[in-house]
N, C-alpha and C positions, 0 to 999 in steps of 0.2 A: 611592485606587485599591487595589484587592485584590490581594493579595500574590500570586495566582498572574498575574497579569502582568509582574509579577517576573521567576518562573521560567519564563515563556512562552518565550523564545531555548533553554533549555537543554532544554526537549523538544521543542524543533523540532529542534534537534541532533543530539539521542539517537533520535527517530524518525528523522530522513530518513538519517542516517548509516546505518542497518538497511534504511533504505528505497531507498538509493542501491545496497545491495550485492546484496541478493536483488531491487530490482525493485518498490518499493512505493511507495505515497503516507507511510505513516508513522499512516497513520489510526486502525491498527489499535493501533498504542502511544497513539497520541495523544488518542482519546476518551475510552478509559478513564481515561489519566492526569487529562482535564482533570474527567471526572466526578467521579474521586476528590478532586481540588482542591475539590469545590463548584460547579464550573462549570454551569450549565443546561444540558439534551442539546442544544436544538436550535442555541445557543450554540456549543458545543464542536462537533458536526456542520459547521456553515458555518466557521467557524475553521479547524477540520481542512483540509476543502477548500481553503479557501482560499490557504494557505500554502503548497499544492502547487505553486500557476502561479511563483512568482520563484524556489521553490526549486528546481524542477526543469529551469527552462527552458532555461539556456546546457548543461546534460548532453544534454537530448535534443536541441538541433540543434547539437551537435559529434556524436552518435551517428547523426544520425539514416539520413544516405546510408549505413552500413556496413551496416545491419539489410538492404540489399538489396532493388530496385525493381524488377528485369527479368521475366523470365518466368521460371516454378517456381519464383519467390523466396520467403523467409518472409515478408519484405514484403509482396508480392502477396498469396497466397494465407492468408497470418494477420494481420498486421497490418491490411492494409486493411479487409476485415469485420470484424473486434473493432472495432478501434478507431473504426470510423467509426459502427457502430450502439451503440460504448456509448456515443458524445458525444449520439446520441440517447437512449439511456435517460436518462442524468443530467439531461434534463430533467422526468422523471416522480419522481423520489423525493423531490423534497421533499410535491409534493400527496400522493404515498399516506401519507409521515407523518406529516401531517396528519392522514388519514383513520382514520386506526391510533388517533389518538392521541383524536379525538373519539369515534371510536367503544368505547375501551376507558378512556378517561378516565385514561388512565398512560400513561406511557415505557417500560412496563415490556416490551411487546411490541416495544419497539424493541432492548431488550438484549437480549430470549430472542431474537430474530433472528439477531442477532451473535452471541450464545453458539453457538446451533445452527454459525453459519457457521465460526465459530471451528473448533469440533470434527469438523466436516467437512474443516477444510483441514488438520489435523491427520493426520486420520485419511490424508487421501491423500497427505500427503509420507513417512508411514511406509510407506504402501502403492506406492511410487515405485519401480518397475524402473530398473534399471541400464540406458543407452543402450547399444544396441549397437556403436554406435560412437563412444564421445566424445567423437574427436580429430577430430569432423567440425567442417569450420568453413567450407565452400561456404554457399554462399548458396544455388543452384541447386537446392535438391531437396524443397523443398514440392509434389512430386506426388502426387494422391493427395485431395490434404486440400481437404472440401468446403466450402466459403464461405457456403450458407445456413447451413448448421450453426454455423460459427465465427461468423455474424453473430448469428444469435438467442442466441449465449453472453454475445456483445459487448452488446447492448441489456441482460439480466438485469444484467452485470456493472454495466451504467451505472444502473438502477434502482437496486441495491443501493450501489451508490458514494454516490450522492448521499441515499441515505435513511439511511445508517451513518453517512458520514463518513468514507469510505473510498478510499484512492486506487483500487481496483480491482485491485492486483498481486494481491493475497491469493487473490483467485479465481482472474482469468488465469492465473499462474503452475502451480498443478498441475493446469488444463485443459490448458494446452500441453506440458507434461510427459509427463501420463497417456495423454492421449485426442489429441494432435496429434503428439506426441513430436519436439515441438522441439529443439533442443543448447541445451546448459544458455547456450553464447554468443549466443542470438538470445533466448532467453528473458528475459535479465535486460532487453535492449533493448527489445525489443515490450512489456515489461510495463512498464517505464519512460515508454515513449509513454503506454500505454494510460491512467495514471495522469494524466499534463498533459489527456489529452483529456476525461476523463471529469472531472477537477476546474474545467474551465474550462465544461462546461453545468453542471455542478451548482454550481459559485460563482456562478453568474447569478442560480438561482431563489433563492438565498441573501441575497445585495445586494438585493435584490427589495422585500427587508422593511424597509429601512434608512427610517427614518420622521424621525427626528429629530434627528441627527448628536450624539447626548447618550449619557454611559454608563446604562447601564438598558435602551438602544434595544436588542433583539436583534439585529439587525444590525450595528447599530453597533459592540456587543463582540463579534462574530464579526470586523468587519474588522481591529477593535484589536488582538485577540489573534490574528491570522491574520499578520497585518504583522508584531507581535512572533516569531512562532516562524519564520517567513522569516529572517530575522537568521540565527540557528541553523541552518536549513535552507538555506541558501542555502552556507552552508560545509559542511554533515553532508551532502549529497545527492549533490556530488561528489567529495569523500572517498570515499564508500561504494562509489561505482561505479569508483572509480578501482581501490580493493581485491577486489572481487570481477572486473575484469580482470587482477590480479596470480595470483589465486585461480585461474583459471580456465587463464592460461599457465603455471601449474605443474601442473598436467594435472590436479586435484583438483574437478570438475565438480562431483561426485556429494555427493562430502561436504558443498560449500557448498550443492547443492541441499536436503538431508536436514537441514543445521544450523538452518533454520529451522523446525525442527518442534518446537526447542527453546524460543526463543521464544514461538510460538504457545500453548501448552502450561502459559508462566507468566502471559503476558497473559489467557489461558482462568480459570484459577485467579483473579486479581485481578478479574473480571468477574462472576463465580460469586458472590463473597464480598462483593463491589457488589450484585449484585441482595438477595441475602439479608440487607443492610445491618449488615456485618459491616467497615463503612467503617475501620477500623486496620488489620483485617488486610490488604484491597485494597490500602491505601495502601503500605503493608508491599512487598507483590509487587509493584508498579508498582517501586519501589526497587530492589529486587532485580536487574528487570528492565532497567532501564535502567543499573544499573553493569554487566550482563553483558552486552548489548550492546556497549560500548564495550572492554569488558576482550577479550572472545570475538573481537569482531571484529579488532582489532589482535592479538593473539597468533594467531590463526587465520591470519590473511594472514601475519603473518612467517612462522610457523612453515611455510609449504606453498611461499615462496623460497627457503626452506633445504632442503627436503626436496621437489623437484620428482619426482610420480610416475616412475616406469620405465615406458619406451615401452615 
């Protein structure tokens, strides 16, 4: 057995633990790390996904009634179209990377994808206005906000989830910020769903390929390694979320919003230095990134209990 099976729980950990706090599937640490490992993309892709459904599942249905069902809810009028047109996208990303991949006869346009995406989520958590009111915490007041629009975000989101490997937060998150202007408190929630949804069509088309229950099968080491980083994620994913509700009742929205811009930023860099096969130094910043994850995130949550903004 290859030794990044090994370490498969401990980046299921260190992803969803990041992934629990901001609202992610963990994808976005998770394939680079396993690429870096040597892992195959489309490998690490179905794996990624896959470890989302056990790891995220008892977070989002203890969350899921709070996020708000009634009328003018964020439920209603965002969750519902995201999430329900991205569980249909997630059925289309694995054929397009397929299509990508015969037609360019590389992975390679599978990373510059992510890379671009990478630096676009970047760019827009730097670019994140301050909420006008960030101590709102109603449910009632998605007025306004149009549902085709939020559905056709949801379907890309779910193409791109399941063609990265991606829980889907990475995008949803500074759509709903920017362009819906969610509170940072229904955002970590809706993008937490949005990720179970979007990982459960695109873990389908994944299993799909599972041929002969032996390691070598690509499916096969997608589910081994999917199952393994569950272990780790299934403890890291409500941790996370438990911390960024701590984060959040200390009135510090913004900052946990913009701390992921930090991350983003180092997992960017390790993906750069991956494509250019500059494989030490990636490995290198995956490292990095994942002790500062764990280091940031617990010093971060103490540190905003002790120091509760002023009303």
């Amino acid at each position: 057995m290859d030794y990044y099976y090994y370490l498969a729980p401990l980046v299921g950990f260190v992803a969803m633990l990041a992934g629990g706090f901001w609202g992610l599937g963990g994808g976005w640490f998770i394939v680079p790390a396993l690429l870096t490992l040597g892992v195959d993309n489309p490998v690490a892709v179905g794996a990624s996904l896959l470890q989302m459904l056990p790891s995220t599942f008892l977070t989002i249905l203890h969350q899921f009634k709070s996020i708000g069902w009634g009328k003018n809810s964020w439920g209603l009028h965002v969750a519902l179209p995201l999430c329900g047109m991205a569980f249909l996208g997630g059925f289309f990303g694995r054929p397009v990377g397929v299509f990508l991949q015969e037609l360019f006869n590389s992975r390679k346009p599978h990373q510059c994808i992510y890379l671009i995406l990478l630096g676009f989520i970047l760019y827009k958590t730097l670019s994140l206005k301050p909420e006008k009111n960030p101590d709102l915490s109603s449910a009632d007041v998605a007025v306004g906000v149009g549902p085709i629009k939020t559905g056709i975000v949801g379907f890309l989101v779910g193409v791109l989830s399941s063609l990265l490997g991606i829980g889907g937060g990475t995008i949803t998150r500074p759509v709903m910020k920017n362009n819906l202007r969610v509170p940072e408190i229904f955002t970590g929630k809706i993008a937490r769903l949005a990720v179970f949804i979007t990982a459960v069509s695109g873990t389908v088309s994944y299993l799909m390929q599972i041929e002969t229950f032996k390691f070598g099968d690509p499916g096969t080491d997608s589910l081994v390694l999917g199952l393994l980083m569950s272990v780790g994620g299934f403890i890291g994913f409500p941790l996370g979320a438990w911390l960024h509700s701590q984060v959040v009742k200390s009135g510090h929205d913004e900052k946990a919003s913009r701390s992921f811009s930090y991350v983003v930023t180092l997992v960017l860099l390790s993906l750069f230095f991956k494509i250019i096969n500059r494989i030490i130094i990636s490995q290198i910043i995956i490292l990095i990134c994942g002790l500062f994850l764990i280091v940031f995130l617990l010093l971060f949550s103490s540190w905003s209990q002790k120091h509760p903004a002023a009303e």
